[in-house]
VOPAGU-2260 file (C-alpha; in pm, 1 decimal, decimal comma):
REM VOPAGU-2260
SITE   aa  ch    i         X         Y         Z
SITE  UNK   A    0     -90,3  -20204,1   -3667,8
SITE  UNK   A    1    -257,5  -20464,8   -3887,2
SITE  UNK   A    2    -145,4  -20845,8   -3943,7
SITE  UNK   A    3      11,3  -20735,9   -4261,5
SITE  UNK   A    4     263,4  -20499,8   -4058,4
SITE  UNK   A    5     485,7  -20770,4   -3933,1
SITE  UNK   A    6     842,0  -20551,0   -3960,5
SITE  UNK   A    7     651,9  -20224,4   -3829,4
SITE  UNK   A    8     511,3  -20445,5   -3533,4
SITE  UNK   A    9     897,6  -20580,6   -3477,7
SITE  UNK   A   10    1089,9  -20228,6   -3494,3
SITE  UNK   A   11     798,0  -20026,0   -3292,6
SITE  UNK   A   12    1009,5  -19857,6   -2962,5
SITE  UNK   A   13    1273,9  -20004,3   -3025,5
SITE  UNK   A   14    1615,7  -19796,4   -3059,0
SITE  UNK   A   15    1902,2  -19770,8   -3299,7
SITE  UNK   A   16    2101,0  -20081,1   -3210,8
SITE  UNK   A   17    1889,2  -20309,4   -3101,0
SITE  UNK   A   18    1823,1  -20624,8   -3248,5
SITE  UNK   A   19    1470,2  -20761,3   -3380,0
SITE  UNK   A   20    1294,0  -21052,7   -3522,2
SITE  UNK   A   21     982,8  -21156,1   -3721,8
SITE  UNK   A   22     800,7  -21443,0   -3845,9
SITE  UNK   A   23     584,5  -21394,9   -4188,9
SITE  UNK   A   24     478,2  -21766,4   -4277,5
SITE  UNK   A   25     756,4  -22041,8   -4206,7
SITE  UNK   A   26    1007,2  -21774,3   -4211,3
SITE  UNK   A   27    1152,8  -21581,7   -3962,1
SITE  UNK   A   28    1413,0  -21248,3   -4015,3
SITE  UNK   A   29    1599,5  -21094,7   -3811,5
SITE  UNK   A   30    1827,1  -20772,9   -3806,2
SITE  UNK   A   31    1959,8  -20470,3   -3650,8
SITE  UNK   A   32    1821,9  -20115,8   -3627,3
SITE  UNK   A   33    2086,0  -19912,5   -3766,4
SITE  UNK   A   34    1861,4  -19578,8   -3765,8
SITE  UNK   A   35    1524,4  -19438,9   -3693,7
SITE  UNK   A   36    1461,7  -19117,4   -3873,2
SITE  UNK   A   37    1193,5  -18918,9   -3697,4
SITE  UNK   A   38     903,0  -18788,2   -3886,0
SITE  UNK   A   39     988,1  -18440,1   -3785,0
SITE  UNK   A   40    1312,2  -18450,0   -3910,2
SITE  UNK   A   41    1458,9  -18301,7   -4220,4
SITE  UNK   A   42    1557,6  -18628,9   -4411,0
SITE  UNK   A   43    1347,4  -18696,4   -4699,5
SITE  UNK   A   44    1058,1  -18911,6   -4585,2
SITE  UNK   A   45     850,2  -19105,2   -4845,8
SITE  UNK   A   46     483,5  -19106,5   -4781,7
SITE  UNK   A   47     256,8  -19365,6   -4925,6
């Protein structure tokens, strides 16, 4: 993933549950994975 993927670099294999954290700038977030939809699921995905 590119520099401008911070929060997909962060999240990528991680499970529901776990924690993460990134830094854009001076900033860092963090949070919790509360669910990862597959791309083969049936929930409504948005594609860009």
């Amino acid at each position: 993933m590119s520099d401008e993927a911070p929060l997909g670099r962060a999240i990528l294999g991680k499970k529901a549950g776990q924690h993460f954290s990134y830094i854009v700038g001076n900033n860092v977030f963090e949070g919790k994975i509360l669910e990862i939809l597959s791309p083969n699921s049936n929930e409504t995905t948005h594609n860009k």
